[in-house]
N, C-alpha and C positions, 0 to 999 in steps of 0.2 A: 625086520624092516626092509622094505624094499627101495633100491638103490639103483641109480642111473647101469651103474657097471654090470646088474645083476641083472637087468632087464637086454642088456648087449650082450648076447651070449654067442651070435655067430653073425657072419659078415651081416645078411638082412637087416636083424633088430639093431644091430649097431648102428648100419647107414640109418634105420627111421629114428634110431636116438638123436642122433646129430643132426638128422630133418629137421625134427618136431624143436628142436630148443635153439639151432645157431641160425644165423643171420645166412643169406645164400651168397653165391660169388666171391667166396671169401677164398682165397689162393693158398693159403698157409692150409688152410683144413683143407684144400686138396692136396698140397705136395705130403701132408703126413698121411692121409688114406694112401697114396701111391707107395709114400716109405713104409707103412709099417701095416698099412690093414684097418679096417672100421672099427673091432672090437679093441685093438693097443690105440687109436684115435681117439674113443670116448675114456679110455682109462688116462689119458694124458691131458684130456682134457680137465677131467674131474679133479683130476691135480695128485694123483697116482705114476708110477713109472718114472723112467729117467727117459728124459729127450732123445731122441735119435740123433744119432754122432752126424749123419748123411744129410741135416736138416740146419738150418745157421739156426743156432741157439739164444741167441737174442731176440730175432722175429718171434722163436715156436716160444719161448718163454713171456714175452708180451702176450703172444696169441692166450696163453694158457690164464693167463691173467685177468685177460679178459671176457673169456668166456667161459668157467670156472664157475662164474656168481648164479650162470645160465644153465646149469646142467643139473635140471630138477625133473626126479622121476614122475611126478607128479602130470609133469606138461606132457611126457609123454605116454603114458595110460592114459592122459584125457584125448589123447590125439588117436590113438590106437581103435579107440569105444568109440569115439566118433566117426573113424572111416568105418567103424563097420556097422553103427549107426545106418549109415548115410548110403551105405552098400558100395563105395570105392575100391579101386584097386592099387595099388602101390608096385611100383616099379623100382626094380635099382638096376645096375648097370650091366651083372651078371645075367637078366633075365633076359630071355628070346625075344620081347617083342621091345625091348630098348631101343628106345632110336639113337642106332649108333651116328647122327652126323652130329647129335650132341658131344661125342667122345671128343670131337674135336674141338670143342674147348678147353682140351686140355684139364688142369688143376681147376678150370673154374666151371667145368660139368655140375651139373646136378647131383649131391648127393641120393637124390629118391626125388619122385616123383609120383604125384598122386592124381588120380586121374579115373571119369566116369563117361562113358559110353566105348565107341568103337576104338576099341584100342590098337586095329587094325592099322589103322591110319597110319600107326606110328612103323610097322614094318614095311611099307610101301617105299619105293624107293624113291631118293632124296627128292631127284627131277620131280615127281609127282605131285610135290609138295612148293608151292607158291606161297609165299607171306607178302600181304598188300595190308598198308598202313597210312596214317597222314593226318590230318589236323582234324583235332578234336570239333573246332567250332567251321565243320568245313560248310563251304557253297552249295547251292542245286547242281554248278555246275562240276564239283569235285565227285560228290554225290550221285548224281548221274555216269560220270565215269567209272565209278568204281563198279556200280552195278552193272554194266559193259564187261566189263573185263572178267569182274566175278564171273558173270553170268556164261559166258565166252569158254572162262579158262574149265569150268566145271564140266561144260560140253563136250570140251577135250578132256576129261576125265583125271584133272586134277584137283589138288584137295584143297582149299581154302585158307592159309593160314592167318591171323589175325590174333587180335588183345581184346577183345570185346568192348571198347571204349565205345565214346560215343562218334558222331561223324563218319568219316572211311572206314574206320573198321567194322563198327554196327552196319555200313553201306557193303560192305563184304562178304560176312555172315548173310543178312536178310538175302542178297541177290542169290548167293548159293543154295540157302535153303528153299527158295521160291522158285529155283530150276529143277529139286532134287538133288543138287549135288551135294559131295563130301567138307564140312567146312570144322577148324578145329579151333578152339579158342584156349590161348594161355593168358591163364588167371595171374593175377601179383596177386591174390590174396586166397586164401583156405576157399575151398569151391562150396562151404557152407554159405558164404558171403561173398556172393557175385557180387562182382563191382565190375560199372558202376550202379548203383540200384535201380536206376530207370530204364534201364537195359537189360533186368532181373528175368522179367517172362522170355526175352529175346536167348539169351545166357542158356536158358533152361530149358531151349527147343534145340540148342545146340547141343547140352548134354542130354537130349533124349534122343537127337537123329544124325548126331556128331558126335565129337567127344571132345571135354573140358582137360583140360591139362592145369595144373599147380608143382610148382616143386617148395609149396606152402602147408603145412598142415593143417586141418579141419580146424575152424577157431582166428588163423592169422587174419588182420587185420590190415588194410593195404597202408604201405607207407611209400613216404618219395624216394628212399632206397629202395625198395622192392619194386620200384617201378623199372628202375633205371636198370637191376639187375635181371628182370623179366625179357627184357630187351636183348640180351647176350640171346636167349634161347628162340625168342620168332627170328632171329636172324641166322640160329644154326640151323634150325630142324626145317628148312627149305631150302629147294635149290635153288631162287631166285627171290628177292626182295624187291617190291615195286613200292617207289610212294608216289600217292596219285597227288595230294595238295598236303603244303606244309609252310608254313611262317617260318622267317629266317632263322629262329631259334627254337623249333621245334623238335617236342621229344623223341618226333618220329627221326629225325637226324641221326641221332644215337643208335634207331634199330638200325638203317643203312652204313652204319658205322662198323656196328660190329660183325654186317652181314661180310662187308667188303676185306676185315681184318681177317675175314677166317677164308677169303679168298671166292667166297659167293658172287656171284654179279648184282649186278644193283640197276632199279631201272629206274626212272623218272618221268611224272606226264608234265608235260610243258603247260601253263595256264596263258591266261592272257599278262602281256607285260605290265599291266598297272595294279595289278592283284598281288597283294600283300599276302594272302592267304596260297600265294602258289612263290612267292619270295626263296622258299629255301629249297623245291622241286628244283626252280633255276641253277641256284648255288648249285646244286649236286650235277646238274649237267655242267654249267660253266666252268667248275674244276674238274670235268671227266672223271667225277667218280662215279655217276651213272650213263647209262645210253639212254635214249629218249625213247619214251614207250605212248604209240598213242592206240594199240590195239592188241589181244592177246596172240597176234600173229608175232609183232614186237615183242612180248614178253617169253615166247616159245625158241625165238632165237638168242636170245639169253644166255641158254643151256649150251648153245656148242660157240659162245663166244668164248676168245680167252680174255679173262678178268686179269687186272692188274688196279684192281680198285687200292689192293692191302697195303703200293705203294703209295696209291696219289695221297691216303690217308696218311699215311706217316710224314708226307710232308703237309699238311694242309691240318693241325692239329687245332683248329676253330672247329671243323666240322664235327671232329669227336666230343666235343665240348659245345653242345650248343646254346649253350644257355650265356656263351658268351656275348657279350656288346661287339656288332660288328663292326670295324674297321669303318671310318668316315670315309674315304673315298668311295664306299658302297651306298 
């Protein structure tokens, strides 16, 4: 019979064991990968081994509890067959073209990552790499900007970072690809199932003249977790985060969020002041957590600004939490 632990047999298959079955951004399955290794990671998971002493024993024992029910060999052969299915390639954090600005997320790095076309992209250095984002239900005039900038930044021979949503980001992508440029999209969900689906042909010109990023397995299905954790990684794997239009409690917040935590600069386009839909670009200027961007000459000085977004966030813990009700006197 084949078994979770038997299929972990050395660091790789072990990190795509815990790919293919645990939930991502989970902190505890990063500090035991760092204590103890991938392959003693799935065997403690599975509810094998004693706890590591180096590790607080009540977290790793919750942890173990609850992810335990999840550790079915099953999902991971079906995960396996499908990337090669599907002709993907799987990354983990030992290999050459990892993008190491991920490592700087610490314990909530990607355990593996799955991913189809240029996987070049990801060794390009950090600079080169731009993530621009912003309201799903955006304007002509958000819309217009993005493909400005897109279009702009790819001519200066950077690479396109984005979620393949719809709004700013599909305005991202399309502008990049319609210049020739480099554009790269991270999925929440298994790259068998682009989301969102209206987006599908758009997705699919990315993974054929760009490259798709997941740190989901073939098969995942997007959830409102997997969004929110998706967002830790377009905010690492660039050296600058722009959002162009965003409503005050917008998801894009959280990618500027986690851009500015890991000490990234962050920029913002200013809209017109009765636009609801540029509401939360404002907020991020009016609490200086980004600089005002209204051209890709603005987003290029970014790079040798010095950032102190990681404090303004610690005090200003609405922004990380956007989904909060904002304050009446606003």
């Amino acid at each position: 019979m084949v078994t979770i632990t038997s299929l972990a047999k050395d660091e790789r298959s072990a990190r795509v064991a815990l790919a293919s079955t645990l939930d991502p951004d989970d902190a505890v399955t990063g500090r035991l990968l760092a204590a103890v290794g991938a392959v003693e990671t799935v065997r403690l998971a599975a509810g094998a081994g004693a706890l590591p002493k180096n590790v607080d024993a009540v977290e790793a024992g919750l942890w173990r509890n609850k992810v335990a029910p999840r550790m079915d060999a099953r999902t991971v052969t079906q995960a396996l067959a499908e990337t090669d299915r599907l002709g993907l390639r799987i990354l983990i954090p030992s290999d050459d073209e990892w993008p190491t600005a991920l490592n700087d997320l610490g314990n909530r790095a990607p355990t593996a990552l799955w991913l189809r076309g240029a996987v070049s992209f990801l060794t390009a250095p950090l600079n080169d790499r731009v993530t621009i984002t912003g309201a799903r239900a955006a304007t002509s005039y958000g819309e217009h900007v993005t493909g400005e900038l897109a279009s702009n930044l790819t001519h200066a021979e950077r690479i396109i970072v984005a979620g393949g949503a719809y709004g700013i980001d599909a305005a991202a992508h399309r502008a990049a690809l319609a210049t020739g440029g480099q554009t790269l999209a991270v999925m929440v969900g298994g790259l068998d199932r682009l989301y969102p689906s209206g987006n599908r042909e758009l997705l699919a010109r990315v993974g054929d003249l760009g490259l798709l990023a997941s740190e989901m397995p073939p098969g995942s299905a997007p959830t409102k977790w997997r969004f929110l954790a998706r967002n830790r990684i377009l905010g690492a794997l660039s050296g600058a985060t722009v959002v162009v239009e965003a409503g005050y409690r917008s998801s894009s917040l959280n990618v500027a969020a986690r851009a500015a935590q890991l000490g990234r600069p962050v920029g913002a386009v200013p809209g017109p002041a009765t636009s609801v839909s540029s509401a939360g670009t404002h907020r991020l200027l009016r609490q200086g957590v980004a600089s005002l961007v209204t051209d890709a000459a603005d987003i290029s000085a970014l790079f040798g600004s010095a950032d102190e977004n990681s404090q303004t966030f610690s005090r200003e813990p609405s922004v990380s939490h956007p989904m909060r009700r904002p304050p009446r006197s606003l």
